[in-house]
C-alpha positions, 0 to 999 in steps of 0.5 A: 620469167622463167627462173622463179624467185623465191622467199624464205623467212627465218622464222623465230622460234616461240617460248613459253615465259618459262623458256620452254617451246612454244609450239602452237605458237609457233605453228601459228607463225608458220601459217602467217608466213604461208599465207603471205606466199613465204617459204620457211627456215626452221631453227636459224639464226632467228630462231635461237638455234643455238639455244636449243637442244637437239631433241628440241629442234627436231621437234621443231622441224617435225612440228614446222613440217606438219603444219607447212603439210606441203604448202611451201617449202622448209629450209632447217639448219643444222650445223654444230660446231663439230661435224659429228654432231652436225650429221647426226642432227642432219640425219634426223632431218633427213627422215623428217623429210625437208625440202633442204639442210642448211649447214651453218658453219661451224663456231666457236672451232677455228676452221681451215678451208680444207677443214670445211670441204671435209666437214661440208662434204661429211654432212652431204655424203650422210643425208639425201635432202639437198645441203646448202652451205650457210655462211654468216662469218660474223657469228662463227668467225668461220667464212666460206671462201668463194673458191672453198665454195666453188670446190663444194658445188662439184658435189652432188648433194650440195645444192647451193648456199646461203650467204648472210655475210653482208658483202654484195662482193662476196655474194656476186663471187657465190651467184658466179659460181651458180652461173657456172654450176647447174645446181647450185642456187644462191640464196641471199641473206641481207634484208637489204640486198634482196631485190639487188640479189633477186635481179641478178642470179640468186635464187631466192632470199632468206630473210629475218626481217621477214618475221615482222614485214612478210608482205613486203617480203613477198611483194619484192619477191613477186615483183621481181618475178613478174618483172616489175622492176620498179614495184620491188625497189618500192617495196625494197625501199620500205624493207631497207629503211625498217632495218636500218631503223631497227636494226641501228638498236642492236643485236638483228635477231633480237630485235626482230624477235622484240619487234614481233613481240610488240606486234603479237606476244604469243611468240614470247621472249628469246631465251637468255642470256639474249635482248632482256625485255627493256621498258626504253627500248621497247619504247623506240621499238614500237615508235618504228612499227607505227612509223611503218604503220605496224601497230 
């Protein structure tokens, strides 16, 4: 296949028992998801990006950076909740040298649709790195209208989009565009539809599950890129029934997080006031992990 598919996990971000970043930890993380085939996302969703600190998370990149040394790719977010911040943070970004800026939608601040043209456009006409427009509605009550995002791939630094909506209409809507837009690549966040999204015009997934299950990520990816459509729904199959299994405890990030926790403890905690450490909880959580043999 011409068009190669690609694998991004959402790496989580390690803490010290005191809170603090643990980098080393970290760093470790990345070199497990390189040596599964997997591309990395810096400071997303699952990685408690919105309890860092700016100066943390450019440390962060900076450190995910140096330990990829070109191995694969990295995808950092940096949206905020006001532009201002966003492109400063991009900026930052931007001399670190990334592969691309995502740009999450901004939360907590209602926004209109004209209100995210000019907050994306802002954020793209700062930086040289490629920006992918980051839509995950559930989190910032702020979503990208698939005309808003038809609007935004007219512009020369907007690379395309990340969507973790959730809605396989939404996401046909986006990879639309890209059939139509040279340039402009869908990536898929639903740990459920990547094989679906794979095999009909995304570029690739951005995945959170990752974290816990990188071969079986890797293996819908190669599959679908070797064609073999029958190998990525098996691996798919295995991935889909995880998630539902643990997600059906509560909050995603959390408990991915949690689950990695039980299969390595260097990546400690999440920052509070998130998933505190449960005795009965844990306790489903590792059943799941030896259920998919990951323990």
């Amino acid at each position: 296949m011409t068009d190669h598919k690609e694998a991004f996990v959402a790496l989580v971000t390690c803490f010290n028992a005191d809170e603090t970043i643990n980098y080393e930890a970290t760093r470790a993380q990345v070199r497990r998801q390189v040596a599964a085939g997997n591309h990395i996302m810096c400071a997303g969703t699952n990685g408690d990006f919105s309890a860092l600190t700016f100066d943390e998370k450019v440390r962060l990149c900076r450190e995910v950076v140096e330990e990829m040394n070109g191995q694969a790719k990295v995808i950092v977010n940096a949206g905020m909740p006001a532009t201002f911040e966003t492109i400063q943070l991009a900026r930052e970004f931007d001399a670190i040298g990334v592969d691309g800026i995502a740009v999450i939608t901004p939360f907590f601040i209602a926004c209109t649709q004209d209100g995210l043209i000019r907050h994306f456009t802002s954020v793209a006409d700062a930086v040289k790195t490629p920006v992918f427009l980051y839509d995950i509605p559930a989190r910032t009550q702020n979503h990208i209208e698939p005309e808003t995002a038809r609007v935004l791939s007219d512009h020369g630094n907007i690379a395309g989009i990340k969507d973790s909506g959730g809605a396989q209409e939404t996401l046909e809507a986006y990879m639309a565009i890209g059939r139509d837009q040279s340039g402009f690549d869908v990536y898929s966040g639903p740990d459920h539809l990547v094989q679906w999204a794979l095999e009909n015009g995304a570029k690739g997934c951005i995945s959170g599950l990752g974290n816990v299950l990188p071969d079986v990520l890797a293996d819908i990816v190669s599959c679908v890129n070797a064609g073999d459509s029958e190998g990525a729904a098996k691996a798919q199959e295995i991935y889909t029934a995880f998630r539902t299994d643990l997600y059906a405890l509560g909050y995603p990030p959390a408990l991915v997080k949690r689950a990695l926790y039980l299969q390595d403890n260097s990546v400690g905690a999440s920052r509070q006031p998130a998933l505190l450490p449960d005795p009965d909880q844990d306790a489903k959580i590792a059943e799941i992990l030896r259920k998919y043999e990951r323990m």
